[in-house]
C-alpha positions in Angstrom: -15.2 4.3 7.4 -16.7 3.8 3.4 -16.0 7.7 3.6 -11.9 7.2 4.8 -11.7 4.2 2.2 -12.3 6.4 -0.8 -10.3 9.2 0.3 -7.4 6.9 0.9 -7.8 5.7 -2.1 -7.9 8.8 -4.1 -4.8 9.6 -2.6 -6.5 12.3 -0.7 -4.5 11.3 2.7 -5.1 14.8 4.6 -8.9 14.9 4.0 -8.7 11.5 5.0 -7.2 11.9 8.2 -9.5 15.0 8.7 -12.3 12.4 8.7 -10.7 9.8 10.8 -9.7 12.9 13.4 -13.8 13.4 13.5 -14.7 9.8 13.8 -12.6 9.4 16.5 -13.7 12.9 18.6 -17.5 11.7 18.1 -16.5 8.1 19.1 -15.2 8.8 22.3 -18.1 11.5 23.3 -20.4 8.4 22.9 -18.6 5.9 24.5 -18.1 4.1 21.0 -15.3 2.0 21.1 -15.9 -0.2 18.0 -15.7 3.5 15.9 -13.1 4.7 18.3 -11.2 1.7 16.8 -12.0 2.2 13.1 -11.0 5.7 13.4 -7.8 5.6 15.2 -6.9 2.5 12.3 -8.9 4.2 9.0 -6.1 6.9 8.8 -3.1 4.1 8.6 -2.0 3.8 5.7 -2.4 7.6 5.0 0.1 8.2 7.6 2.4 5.5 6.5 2.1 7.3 2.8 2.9 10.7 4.4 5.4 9.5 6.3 4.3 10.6 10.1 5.7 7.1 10.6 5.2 8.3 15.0 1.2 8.8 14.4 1.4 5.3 12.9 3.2 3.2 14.9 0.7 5.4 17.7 -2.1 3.6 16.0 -0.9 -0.1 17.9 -2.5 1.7 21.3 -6.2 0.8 20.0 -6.0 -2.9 19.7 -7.5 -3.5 22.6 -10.2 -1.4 21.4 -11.6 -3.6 18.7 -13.2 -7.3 18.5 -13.2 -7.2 14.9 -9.9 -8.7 13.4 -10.7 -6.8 10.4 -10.3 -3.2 11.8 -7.0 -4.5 13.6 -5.5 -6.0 10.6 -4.5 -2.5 9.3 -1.6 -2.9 11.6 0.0 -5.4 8.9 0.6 -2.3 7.2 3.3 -1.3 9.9 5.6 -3.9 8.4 6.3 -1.7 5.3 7.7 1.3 7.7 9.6 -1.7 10.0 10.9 -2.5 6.5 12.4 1.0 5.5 14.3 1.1 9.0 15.7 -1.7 8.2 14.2 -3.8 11.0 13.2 -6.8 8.7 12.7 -9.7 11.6 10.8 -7.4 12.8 8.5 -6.6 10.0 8.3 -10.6 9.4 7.3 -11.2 13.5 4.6 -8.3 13.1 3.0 -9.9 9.5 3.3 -13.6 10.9 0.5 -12.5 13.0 -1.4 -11.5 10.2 -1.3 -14.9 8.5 -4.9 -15.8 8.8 -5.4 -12.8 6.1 -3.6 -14.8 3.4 -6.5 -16.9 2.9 -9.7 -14.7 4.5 -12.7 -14.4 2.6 -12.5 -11.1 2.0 -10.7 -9.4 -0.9 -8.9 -6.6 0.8 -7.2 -8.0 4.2 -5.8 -11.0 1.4 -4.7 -7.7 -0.9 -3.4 -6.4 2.2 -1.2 -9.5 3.4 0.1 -10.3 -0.3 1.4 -6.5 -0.6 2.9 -6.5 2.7 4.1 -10.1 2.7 5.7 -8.6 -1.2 7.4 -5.8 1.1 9.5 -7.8 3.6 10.1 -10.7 1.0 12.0 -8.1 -1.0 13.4 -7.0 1.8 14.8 -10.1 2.5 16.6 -10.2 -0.8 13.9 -12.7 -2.1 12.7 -11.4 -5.1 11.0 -13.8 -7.0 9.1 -14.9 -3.4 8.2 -11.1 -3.4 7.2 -10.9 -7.2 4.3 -14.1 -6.6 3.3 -12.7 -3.6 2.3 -9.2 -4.9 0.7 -11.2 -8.1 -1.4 -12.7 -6.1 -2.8 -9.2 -4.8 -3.0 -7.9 -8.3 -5.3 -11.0 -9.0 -8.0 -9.8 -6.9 -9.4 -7.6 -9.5 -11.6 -10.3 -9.9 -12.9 -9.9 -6.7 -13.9 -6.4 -7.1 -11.0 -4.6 -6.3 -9.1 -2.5 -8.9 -6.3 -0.2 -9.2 -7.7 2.6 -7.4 -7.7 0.3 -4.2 -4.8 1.7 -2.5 -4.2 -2.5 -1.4 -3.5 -3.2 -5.2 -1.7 -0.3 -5.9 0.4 -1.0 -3.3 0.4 -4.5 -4.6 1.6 -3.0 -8.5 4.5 -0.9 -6.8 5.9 -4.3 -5.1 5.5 -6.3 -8.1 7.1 -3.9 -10.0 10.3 -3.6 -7.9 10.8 -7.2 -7.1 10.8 -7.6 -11.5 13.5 -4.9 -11.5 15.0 -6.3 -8.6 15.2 -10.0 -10.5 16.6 -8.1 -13.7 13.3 -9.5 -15.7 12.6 -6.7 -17.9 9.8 -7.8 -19.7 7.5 -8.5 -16.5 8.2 -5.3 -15.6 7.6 -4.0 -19.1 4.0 -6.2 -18.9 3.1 -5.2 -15.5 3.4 -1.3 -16.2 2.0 -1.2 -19.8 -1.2 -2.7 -17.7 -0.9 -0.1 -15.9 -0.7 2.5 -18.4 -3.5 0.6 -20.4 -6.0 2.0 -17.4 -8.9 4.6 -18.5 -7.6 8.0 -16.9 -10.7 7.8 -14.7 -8.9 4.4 -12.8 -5.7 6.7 -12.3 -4.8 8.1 -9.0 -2.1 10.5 -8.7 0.2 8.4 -6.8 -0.5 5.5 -9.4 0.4 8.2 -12.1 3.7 9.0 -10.5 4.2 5.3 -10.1 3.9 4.6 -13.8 5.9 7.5 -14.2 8.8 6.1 -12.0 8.7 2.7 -12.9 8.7 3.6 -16.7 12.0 6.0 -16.3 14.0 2.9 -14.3 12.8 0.5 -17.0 14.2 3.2 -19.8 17.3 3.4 -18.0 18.0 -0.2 -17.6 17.5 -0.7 -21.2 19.8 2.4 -21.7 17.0 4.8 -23.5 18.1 7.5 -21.1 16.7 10.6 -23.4 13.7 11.1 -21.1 14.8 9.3 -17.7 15.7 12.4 -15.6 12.5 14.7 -16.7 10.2 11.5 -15.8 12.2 11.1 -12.5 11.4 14.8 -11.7 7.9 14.6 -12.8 7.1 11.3 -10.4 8.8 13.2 -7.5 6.2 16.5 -8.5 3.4 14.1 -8.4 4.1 12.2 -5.2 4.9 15.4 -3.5 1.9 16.9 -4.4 
């Protein structure tokens, strides 16, 4: 699973899936349901990202598989593809059973919650809600998690559209020159198209428009890669 987890967040999804594919063929030879569990759940949010949005709503058939509320807690991701099909009461139903995660002990399922929780608040046209909420994710660099965590990341994207949403151009400014501050080494390609994006629709909404279209083509190069 340690293996999945830095794949995901590299952004290498297909290797990561690869992986998962293998945990879960070895899992069920042996009889190993806690594994079986972590793999069919470890590949997630790499199918969410590549949108094979069947394979992971698919990924709900091993919660009964699973005593650990941990591995099941990926499922909280399912609320950001709910969200782009424009079933919002459903993507709030699905996270309110997720709740505990707001205040667990660990850094990641609280990451988790604050970026999805950021998702269906902007979703519901509550920007500002949405903006604290994916704060409160980027916060956990303290913890131990950084921007390569795919959690945060997802937590900087949120943050980022709930500013633009709310018109507030310097937090936006702020929250992507943090962004851009990062050592290349702390980069990810879908963090680089990212930055990329968000810098072209903060150009264009303070009308500097001479390099808007060339960014917007080079963050759809980068995220398609």
């Amino acid at each position: 699973s340690n293996l999945v987890a830095t794949y995901i967040d590299l952004d290498d999804h297909l290797e990561a899936i690869r992986v998962t594919e293998e945990l879960v063929e070895r899992a069920r030879q042996i009889g190993e349901l806690e594994w079986l569990a972590m793999g069919i759940f470890g590949a997630l949010s790499s199918y969410i990202l590549l949108g094979r949005w069947e394979q992971a709503f698919a990924c709900q058939d091993g919660v009964q598989l699973s005593a650990s509320r941990h591995v099941v807690s990926e499922l909280m991701a399912l609320a950001y593809m709910l969200c782009e099909r424009g079933d919002v009461d459903g993507a709030q139903t699905l996270l309110a059973e997720y709740e505990w995660a707001r205040a667990e002990v660990g850094a990641e399922p609280i990451a988790w919650f604050a970026a999805c929780e950021a998702r269906v608040l902007r979703a519901q046209g509550r920007a500002q809600e949405a903006l604290e909420a994916a704060r409160r994710g980027l916060a956990l660099s303290s913890a131990g998690l950084d921007m390569t965590n795919i959690r945060v990341k997802q937590c900087f994207v949120e943050a980022a559209e709930a500013a633009l949403a709310l018109g507030d151009l310097d937090a936006a400014d702020a929250l992507l020159s943090e962004a851009e501050s990062l050592p290349p080494g702390r980069v990810t390609p879908f963090l680089s198209a990212q930055r990329t994006r968000f810098r072209a629709r903060l150009d264009s909404a303070r009308e500097r428009h001479d390099a808007v279209e060339e960014s917007f083509r080079s963050a759809e190069a980068e995220l398609r890669k």
